[in-house]
C-alpha positions as CSV (number, residue, x, y, z in Angstrom):
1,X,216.4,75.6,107.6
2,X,214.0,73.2,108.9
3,X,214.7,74.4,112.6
4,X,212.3,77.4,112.8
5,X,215.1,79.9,112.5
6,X,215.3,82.8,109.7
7,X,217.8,83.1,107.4
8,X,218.7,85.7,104.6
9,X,219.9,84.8,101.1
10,X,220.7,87.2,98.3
11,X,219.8,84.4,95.9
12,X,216.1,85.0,96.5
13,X,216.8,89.0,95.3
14,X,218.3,88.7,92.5
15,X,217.4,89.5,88.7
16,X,214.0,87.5,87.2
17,X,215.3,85.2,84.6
18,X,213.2,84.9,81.1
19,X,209.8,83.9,80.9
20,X,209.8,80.1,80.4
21,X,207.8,78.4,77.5
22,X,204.5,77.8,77.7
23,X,202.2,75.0,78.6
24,X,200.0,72.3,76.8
25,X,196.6,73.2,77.0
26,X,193.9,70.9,79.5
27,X,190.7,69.3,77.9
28,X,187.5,71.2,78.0
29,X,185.7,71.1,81.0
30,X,181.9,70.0,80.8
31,X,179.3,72.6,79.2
32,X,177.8,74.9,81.7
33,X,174.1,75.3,82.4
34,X,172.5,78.9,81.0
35,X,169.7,80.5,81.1
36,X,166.9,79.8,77.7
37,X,163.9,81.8,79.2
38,X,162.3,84.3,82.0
39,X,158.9,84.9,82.7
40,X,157.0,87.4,85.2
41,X,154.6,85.6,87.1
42,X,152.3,88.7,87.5
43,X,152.6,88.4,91.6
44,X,156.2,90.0,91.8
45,X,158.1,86.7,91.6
46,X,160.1,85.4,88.2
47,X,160.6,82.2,86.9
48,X,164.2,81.4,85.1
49,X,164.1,78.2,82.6
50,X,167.6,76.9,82.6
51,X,169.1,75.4,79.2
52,X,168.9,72.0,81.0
53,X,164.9,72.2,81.3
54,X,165.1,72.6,85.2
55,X,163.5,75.9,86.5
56,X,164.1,78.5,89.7
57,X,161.0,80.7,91.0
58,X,162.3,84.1,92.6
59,X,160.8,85.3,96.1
60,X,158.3,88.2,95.4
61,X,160.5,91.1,94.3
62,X,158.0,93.4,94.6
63,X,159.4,97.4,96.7
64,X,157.6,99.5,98.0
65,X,154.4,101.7,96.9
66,X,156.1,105.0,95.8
67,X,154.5,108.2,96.6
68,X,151.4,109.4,94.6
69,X,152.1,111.5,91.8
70,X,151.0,115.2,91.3
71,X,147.3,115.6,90.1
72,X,147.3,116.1,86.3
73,X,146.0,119.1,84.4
74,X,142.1,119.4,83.7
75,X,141.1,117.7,80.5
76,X,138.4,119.4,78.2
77,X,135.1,118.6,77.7
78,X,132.1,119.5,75.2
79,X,129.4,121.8,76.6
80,X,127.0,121.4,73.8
81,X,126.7,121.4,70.2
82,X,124.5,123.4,68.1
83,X,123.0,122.5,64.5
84,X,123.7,125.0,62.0
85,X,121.3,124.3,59.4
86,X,123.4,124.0,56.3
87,X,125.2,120.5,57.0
88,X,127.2,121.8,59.9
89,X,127.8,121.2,63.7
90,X,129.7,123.6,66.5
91,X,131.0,122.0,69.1
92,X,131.2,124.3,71.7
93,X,134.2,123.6,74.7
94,X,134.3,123.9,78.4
95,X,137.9,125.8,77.8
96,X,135.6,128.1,75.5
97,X,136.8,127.1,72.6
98,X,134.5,126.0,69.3
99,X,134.8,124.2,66.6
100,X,132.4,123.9,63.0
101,X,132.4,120.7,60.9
102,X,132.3,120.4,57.4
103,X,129.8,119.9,55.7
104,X,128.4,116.3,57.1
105,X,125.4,116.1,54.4
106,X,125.1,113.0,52.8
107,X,124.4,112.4,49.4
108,X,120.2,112.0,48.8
109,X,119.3,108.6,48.5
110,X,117.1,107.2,45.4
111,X,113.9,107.4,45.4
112,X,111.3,104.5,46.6
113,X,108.7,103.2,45.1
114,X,104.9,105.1,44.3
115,X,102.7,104.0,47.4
116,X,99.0,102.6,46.7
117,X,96.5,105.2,46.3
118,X,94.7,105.9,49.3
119,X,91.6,103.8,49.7
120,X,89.8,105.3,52.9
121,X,89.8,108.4,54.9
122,X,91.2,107.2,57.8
123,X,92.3,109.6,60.3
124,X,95.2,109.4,62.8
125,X,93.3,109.4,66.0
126,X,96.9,110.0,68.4
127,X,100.8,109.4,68.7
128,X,103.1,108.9,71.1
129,X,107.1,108.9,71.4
130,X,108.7,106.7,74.0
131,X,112.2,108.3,75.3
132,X,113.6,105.4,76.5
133,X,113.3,103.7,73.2
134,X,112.8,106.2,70.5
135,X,109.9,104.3,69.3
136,X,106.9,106.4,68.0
137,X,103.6,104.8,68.2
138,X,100.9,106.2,65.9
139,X,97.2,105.5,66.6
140,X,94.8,105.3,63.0
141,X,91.1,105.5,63.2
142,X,89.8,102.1,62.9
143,X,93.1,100.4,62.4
144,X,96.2,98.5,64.3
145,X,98.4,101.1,65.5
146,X,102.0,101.7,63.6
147,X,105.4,101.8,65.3
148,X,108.1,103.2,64.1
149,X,111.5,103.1,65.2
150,X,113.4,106.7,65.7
151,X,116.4,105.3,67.0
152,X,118.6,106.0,64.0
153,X,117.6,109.2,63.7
């Protein structure tokens, strides 16, 4: 009714008939645009590179600063270490624990050459050992003085 008024019809209620056949498909619709890359910018922001070579930079996406952490436990240290005279080291902790090495002797080395005979009495007159630079300077009775460096030592 095309007058405004309501009307009732039992047509309208009745049983659902079967399900017609279906459709042709459409054509494909034009390729979308994804996404090929991200990057963090290092300063809370992102930057997406879409598939179509066009790019969007975030706003910085930064929160808040959370709440400090608890304190961690006490590391341990080295108190000294002590030379035992056979090759060996203790290492002695601040926990008071200690612990020996093996045996850290080296192989000897050969031999150098024999040295000139001696051809004066020369004496040495003094020495000295910087601590800065481990360099020991030795003074010889009518002579330049000899360095030698104690660094590797």
């Amino acid at each position: 009714m095309t007058d405004g008024s309501h009307f009732k019809s039992d047509i309208l209620t009745r049983p659902v008939g079967p399900t017609g056949l279906s459709g042709q498909d459409g054509q494909d619709g034009d390729d979308g645009i994804g996404i090929s890359g991200t990057n963090a910018n290092g300063d809370g922001t992102f930057t997406f590179t879409y598939t179509d070579g066009s790019t969007y930079r975030t706003g910085d996406l930064t929160g808040p600063q959370g709440p400090a952490g608890a304190d961690g436990a006490d590391g341990v240290g080295i108190n000294g270490t002590v030379y035992n005279g056979n090759g060996t080291m203790t290492i002695s902790y601040t926990d008071g624990t200690n612990y020996t090495t093996g045996d850290l002797t080296c192989p000897k080395g050969p031999s150098g050459p024999q040295g000139n005979p001696a051809t004066d009495d020369q004496q040495i007159t003094d020495f000295t050992i910087n601590p800065a630079t481990n360099i020991l300077t030795i003074n010889i009775e009518n002579a330049t003085a000899q360095t030698i460096d104690l660094s590797s030592f």
